[in-house]
N, C-alpha and C positions, 0 to 999 in steps of 0.2 A: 740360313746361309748368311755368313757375313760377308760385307763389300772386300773385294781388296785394295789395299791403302794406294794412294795419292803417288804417283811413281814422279819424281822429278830429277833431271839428268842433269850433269855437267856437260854442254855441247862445246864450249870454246868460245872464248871470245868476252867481251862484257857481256852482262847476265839483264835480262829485260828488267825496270822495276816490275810488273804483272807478275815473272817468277820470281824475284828476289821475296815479293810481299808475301806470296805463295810460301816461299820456303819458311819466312819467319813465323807462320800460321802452323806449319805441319811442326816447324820445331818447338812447338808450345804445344802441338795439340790440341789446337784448337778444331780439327775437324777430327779428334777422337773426344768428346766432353767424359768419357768414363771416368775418368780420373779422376777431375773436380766434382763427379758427382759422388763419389765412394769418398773424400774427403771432408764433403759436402754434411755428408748424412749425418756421421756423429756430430760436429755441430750443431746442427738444428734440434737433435735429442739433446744435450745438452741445455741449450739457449731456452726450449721450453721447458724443461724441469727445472734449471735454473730461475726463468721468471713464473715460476706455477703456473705453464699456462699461458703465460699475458705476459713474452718478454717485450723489451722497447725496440719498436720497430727501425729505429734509429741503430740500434745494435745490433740485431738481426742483419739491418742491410750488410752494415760493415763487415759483418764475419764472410758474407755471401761473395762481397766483391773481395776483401782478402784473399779468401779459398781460394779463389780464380787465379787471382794472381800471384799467387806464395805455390800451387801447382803450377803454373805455368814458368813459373822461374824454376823448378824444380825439375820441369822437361828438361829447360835447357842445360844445368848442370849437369843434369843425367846425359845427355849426349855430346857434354866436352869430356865428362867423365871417361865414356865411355867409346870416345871416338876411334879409336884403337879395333874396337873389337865389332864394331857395329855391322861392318864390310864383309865382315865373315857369318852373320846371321844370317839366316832365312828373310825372317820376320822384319831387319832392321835394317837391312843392306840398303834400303833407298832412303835412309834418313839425312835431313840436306848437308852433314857434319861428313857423312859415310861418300858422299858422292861429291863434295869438294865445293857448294853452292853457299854455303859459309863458313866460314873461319871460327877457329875455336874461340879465338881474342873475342868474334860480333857474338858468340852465343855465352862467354861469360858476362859480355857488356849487357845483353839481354837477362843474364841472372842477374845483375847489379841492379839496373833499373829496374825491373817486376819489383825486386824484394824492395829495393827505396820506395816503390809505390804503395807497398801493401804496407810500411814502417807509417806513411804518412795517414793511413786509413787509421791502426793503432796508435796515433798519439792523439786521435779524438775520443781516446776510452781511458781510463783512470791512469795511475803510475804506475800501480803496480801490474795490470794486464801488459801495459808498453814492457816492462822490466822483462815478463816471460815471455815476450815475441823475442827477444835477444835468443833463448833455448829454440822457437823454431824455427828461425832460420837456420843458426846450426846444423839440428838435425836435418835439415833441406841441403843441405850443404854436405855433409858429411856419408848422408846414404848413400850414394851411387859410387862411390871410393870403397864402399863396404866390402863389396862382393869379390874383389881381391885378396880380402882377408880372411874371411868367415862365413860359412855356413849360413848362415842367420841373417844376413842384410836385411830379411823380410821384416825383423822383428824391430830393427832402425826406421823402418819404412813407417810400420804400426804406429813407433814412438813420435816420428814426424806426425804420420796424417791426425795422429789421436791427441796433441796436445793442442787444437783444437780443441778439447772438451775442459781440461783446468782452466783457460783461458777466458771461456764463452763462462764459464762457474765465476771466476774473477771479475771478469768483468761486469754482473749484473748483480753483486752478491755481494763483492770486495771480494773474498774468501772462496776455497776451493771444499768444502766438505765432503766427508767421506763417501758418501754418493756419487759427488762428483770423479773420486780418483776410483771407485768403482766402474763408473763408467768409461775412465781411461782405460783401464785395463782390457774392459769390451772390446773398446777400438782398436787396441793394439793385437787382441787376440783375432779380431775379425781382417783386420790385416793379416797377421799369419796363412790363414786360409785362403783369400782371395789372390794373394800374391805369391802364394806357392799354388794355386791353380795354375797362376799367370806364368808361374815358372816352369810349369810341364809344358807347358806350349815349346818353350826356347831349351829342354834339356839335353836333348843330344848335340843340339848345337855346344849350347856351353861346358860340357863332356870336353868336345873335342878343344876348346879355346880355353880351357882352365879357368870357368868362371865359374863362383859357389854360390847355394843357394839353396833354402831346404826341401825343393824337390830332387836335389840329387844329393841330401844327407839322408831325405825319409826313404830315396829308393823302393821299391817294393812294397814297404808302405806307405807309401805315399795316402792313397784314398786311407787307409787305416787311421792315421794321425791327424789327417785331416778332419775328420770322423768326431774324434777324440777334440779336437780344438773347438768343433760345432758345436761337440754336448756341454763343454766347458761354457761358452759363449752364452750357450742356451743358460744355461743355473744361473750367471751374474747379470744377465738383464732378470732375469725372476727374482732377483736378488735385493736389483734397482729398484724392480718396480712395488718390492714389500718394503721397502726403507722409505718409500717415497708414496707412499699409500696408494699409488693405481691400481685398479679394477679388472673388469671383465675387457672390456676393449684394448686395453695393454695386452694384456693376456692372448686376447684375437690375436693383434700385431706378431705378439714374440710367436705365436704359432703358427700362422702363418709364414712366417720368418723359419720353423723348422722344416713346413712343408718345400719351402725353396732350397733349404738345405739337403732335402730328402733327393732332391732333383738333380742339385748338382752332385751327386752320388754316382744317380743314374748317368749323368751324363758323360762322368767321367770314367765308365764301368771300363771301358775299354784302353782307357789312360794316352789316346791317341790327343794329339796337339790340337784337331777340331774339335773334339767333344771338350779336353782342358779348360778352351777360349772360352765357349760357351756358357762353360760352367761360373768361369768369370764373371761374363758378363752378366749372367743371374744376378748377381751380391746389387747391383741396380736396385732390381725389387727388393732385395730383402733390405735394404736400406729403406726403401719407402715403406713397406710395411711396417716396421716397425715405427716409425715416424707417423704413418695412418694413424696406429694406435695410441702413439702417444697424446695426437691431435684430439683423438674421438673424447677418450677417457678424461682432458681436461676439461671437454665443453662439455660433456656430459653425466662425468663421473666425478672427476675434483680430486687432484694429488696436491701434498702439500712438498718443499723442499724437502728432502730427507736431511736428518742432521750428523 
């Protein structure tokens, strides 16, 4: 069972600080962390095959508190973006943009500032990682406008949450090596998947509001494709982890990482909005498993950068 979200109302009148601080907490997402944890994860695969192992915990932090906040600026565009359509959601209708408890104007000020804050975390890393922060905020900026357009926002999202990984390669490394844009590709595919889970949750909704997205492109096949994108994901971390010499405990990780994949299958068998969420929120673990593995296999196995 998952909670139901945080309900906060427009009553009239000026707004207490207690709920205004409230509402700037739910419009970040701060009482959901899913988000910066699934953006979270490719990073840290990254930053340790980057540093074999033993990246500088000085970098490590930075990417951690970026994440945080380059996703939490990311909420807020996403619901000036989408402040239009939020009211007619299930799922989104009490979001503080949807019910009138702030203004589009405080939740772009609030993307301004996050993204100036995570700009200044990235000018304590080389020039050239500062240079590719300019692409993601872009892409943070640019998704949530997506889903007007195109089918595939999910795949904009991927591009956002996973340039984290050339970044985290850049910045410990100077250079992005082909491993590392291997491992782009993971993120962007693993994105695919969890965010078209995410998207069955909200698709009759956005049927009726004309929003796109590729759980109402894959249709019917939705689990099929999804399927299809797991076995993919599966081959280029087995792919990562022969270029980059890890072992038996890698291995564990990416496998267990298929048994969660096996799960959210099951969970989705019925393609109902709760078993969907669920299956989302899985991608959790399998972000940590795979990260397990990558942890065991350097303290215990020894992978070199792949070139």
């Amino acid at each position: 069972m998952t909670r139901p979200p945080i309900k906060v109302y427009r009553t009239g009148g000026p707004v207490p600080l207690r709920e205004r601080l409230l509402s700037y907490a739910i419009l970040v997402r701060l009482n959901r962390p899913i988000g910066i944890l699934l953006l979270l994860w490719p990073a840290l695969w990254a930053l340790w095959i980057a540093g074999g192992g033993h990246p500088s915990w000085q970098v490590v932090l930075i990417f951690i508190l970026g994440v945080a906040l380059m996703r939490s600026a990311g909420c807020a565009i996403n619901d000036y973006a989408d402040r239009e359509f939020d009211g007619k959601v299930a799922r989104t209708r009490h979001r503080p943009l949807a019910v009138g408890i702030i203004s589009p104007n405080e939740a772009v000020g609030v993307f301004v500032v996050l993204s100036l804050a995570a700009f200044g975390l990235v000018l304590l890393l080389n020039w050239e990682t500062i240079l590719m922060s300019f692409v993601a905020v872009t892409l943070a900026a640019a998704y949530p406008f997506m889903k007007r357009y195109t089918h595939l926002p999910q795949l904009v999202l991927g591009m956002a949450f996973g340039w984290a990984v050339p970044m985290a390669f850049m910045a410990l490394t100077g250079a992005v090596p082909p491993v590392g844009w291997l491992l782009f590709i993971a993120a962007v595919t693993w994105a695919l998947i969890y965010d078209t889970e995410y998207a069955m949750v909200d698709r009759e909704d956005d049927l009726k509001i004309g929003v796109k997205s590729t759980a109402i492109l894959f249709g019917e096949y939705d689990r099929l494709m999804i399927g299809l994108l797991q076995l993919g994901m599966t081959g280029i971390l087995l792919l990562v982890g022969l270029k980059v010499g890890l072992g038996v405990y890698y291995q564990l990780g990416v496998a267990g990482g298929v048994l969660l994949f096996l799960r959210q299958q099951y969970l989705m068998r019925r393609r109902d909005p709760a078993g969907a969420f669920r299956a989302f929120l899985d991608n959790n673990a399998y972000g940590m498993a795979i990260f397990a593995g990558l942890v065991l296999d350097y303290l215990l196995g020894g992978g070199v950068v792949g070139r």
